[in-house]
C-alpha positions in Angstrom: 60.9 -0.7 -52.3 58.7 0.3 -49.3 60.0 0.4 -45.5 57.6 -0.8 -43.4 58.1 -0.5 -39.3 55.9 -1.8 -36.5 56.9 -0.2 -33.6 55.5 0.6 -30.0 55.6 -1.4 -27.0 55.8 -5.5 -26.3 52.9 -7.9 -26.8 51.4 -5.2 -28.8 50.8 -7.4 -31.7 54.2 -6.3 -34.0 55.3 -9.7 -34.6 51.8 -11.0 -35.2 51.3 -8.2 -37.5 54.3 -7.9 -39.6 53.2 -11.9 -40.3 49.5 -10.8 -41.5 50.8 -7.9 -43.9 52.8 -10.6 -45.4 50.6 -13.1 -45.9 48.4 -10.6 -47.4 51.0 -8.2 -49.8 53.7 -10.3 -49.4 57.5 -8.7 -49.1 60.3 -10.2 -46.6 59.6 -9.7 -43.0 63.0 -8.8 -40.5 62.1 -10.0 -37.3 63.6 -8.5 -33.7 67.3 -9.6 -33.5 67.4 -8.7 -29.5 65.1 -12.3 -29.1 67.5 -14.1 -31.4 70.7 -12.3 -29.5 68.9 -13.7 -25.6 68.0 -17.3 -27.4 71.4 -17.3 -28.0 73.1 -16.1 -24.8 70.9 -17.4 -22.7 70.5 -15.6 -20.2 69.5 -11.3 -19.7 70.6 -8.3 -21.5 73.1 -6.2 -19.9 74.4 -1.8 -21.3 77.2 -3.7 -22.7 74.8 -5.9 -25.4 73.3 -2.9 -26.7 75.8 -2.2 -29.1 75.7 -5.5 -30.3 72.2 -6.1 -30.3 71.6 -3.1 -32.5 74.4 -3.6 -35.1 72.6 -7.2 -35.0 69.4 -5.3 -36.2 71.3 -3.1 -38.9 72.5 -6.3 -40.2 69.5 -8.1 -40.5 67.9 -4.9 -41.9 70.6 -3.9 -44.5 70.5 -7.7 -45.6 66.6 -7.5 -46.2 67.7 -3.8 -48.1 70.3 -4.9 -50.1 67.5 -7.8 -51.7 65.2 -5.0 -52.5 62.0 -6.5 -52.0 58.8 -4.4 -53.1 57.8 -4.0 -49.6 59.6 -4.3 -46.8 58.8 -4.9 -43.3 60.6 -4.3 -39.6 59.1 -6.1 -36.5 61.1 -3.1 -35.0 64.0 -1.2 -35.8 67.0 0.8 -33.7 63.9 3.1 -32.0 63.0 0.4 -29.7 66.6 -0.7 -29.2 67.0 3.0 -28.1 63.8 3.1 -25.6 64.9 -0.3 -24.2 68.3 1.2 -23.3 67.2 3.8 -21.6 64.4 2.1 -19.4 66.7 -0.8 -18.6 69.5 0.9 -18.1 68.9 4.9 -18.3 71.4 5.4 -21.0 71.9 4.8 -24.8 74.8 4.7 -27.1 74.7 7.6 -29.4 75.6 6.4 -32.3 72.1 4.5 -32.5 70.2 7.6 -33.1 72.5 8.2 -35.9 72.0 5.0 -37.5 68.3 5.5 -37.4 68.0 8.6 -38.5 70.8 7.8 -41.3 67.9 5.7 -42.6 64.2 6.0 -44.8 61.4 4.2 -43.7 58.2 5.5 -45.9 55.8 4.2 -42.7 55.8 3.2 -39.1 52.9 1.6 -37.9 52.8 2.6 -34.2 50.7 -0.1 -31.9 49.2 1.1 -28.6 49.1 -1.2 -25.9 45.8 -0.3 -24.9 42.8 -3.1 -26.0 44.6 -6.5 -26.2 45.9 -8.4 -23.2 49.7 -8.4 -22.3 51.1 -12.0 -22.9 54.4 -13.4 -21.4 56.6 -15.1 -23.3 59.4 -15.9 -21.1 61.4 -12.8 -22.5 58.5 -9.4 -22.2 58.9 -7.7 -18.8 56.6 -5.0 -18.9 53.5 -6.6 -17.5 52.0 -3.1 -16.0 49.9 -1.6 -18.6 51.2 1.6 -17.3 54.6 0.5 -18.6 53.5 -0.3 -22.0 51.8 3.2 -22.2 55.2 5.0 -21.4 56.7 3.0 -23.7 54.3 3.7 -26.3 54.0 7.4 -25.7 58.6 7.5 -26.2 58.1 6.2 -29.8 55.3 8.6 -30.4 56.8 11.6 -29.7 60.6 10.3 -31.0 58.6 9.7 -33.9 56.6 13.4 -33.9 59.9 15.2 -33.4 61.8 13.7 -35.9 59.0 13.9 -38.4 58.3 10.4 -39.5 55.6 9.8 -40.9 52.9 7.4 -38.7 49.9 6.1 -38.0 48.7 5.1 -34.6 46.9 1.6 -34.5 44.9 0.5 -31.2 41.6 -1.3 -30.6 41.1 -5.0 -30.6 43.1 -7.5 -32.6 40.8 -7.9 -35.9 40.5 -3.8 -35.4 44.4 -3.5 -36.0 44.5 -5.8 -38.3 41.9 -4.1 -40.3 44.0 -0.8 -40.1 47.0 -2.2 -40.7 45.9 -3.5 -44.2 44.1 -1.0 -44.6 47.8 1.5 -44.4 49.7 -0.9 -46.0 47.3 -0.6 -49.0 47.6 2.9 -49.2 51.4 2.6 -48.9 51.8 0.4 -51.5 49.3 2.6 -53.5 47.0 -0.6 -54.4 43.3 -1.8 -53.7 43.2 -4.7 -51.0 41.0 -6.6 -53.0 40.7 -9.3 -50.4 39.7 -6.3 -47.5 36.0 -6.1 -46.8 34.2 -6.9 -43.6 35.3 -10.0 -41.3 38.5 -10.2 -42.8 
């Protein structure tokens, strides 16, 4: 089995992108479980949801595990449940670092905000490009010093699509036959 996460900041295209890898290698696809936790409760996040939100996203995850499909793929994982804590509320439970690191993912595909248009959705809040940048540069270096492996995807839609198949490919150590131009 191969981990797959998509990671970095909001409308950055994870959600859209985790759906294209699919169609294309297939694999089970575990979406963000802090959207399913607010369609639920119906109203913000506060601190105290964070510990439920991410043993929400374990549970999804070690679901998805325990089926042990060839590839695997996160629309996030506990990093961005950990970044969210902190901007929101300038503090994280420990234990969520622990969990993460606890875990292997063979590849995170980190999406920079930069080159696609920010779209609300009733639940984003960081319209400010600026935002999305800091955001995007706490993954990148939580990623760097805790040596997982990454690759940085940016540029227009079809551009990170391109690169995303393209590193999914290579993960799963197979020829995209369907890649060439326009796709």
């Amino acid at each position: 089995m191969k981990v797959l996460v998509l990671t970095g900041p909001e409308s950055s295209g994870k959600s859209w992108l985790a759906g294209e890898i699919q169609a294309r290698f297939g694999g089970v696809v575990v979406g963000e479980y802090v959207r399913h936790f607010i369609d639920q409760q119906q109203r913000d996040t506060c601190y105290a949801d964070i510990a439920d939100i991410a043993r929400g996203q374990l549970a999804w995850e070690d679901a998805a595990r325990a089926a042990k499909p060839a590839l695997l793929i996160l629309d996030t994982h506990l990093l961005s449940n950990m970044l969210w804590s902190q901007c929101l509320f300038g503090d994280c439970p420990g234990w969520l670092e622990t969990e993460l690191l606890a875990r292997h993912y063979d590849q995170h595909l980190l999406l920079n905000p930069a080159g696609v248009p920010w779209v609300e959705d009733g639940q984003r809040c960081q319209p400010k490009l600026a935002e999305r940048q800091a955001f995007h540069r706490g993954c990148r270096d939580w990623l760097m010093k805790h040596g997982q492996p990454f690759s940085e995807l940016s540029g227009s839609w079809s551009a990170r699509r391109a690169a995303a198949l393209e590193q999914v490919a290579a993960l799963l150590g197979s020829v995209d036959q369907h890649a060439g131009p326009g796709y």
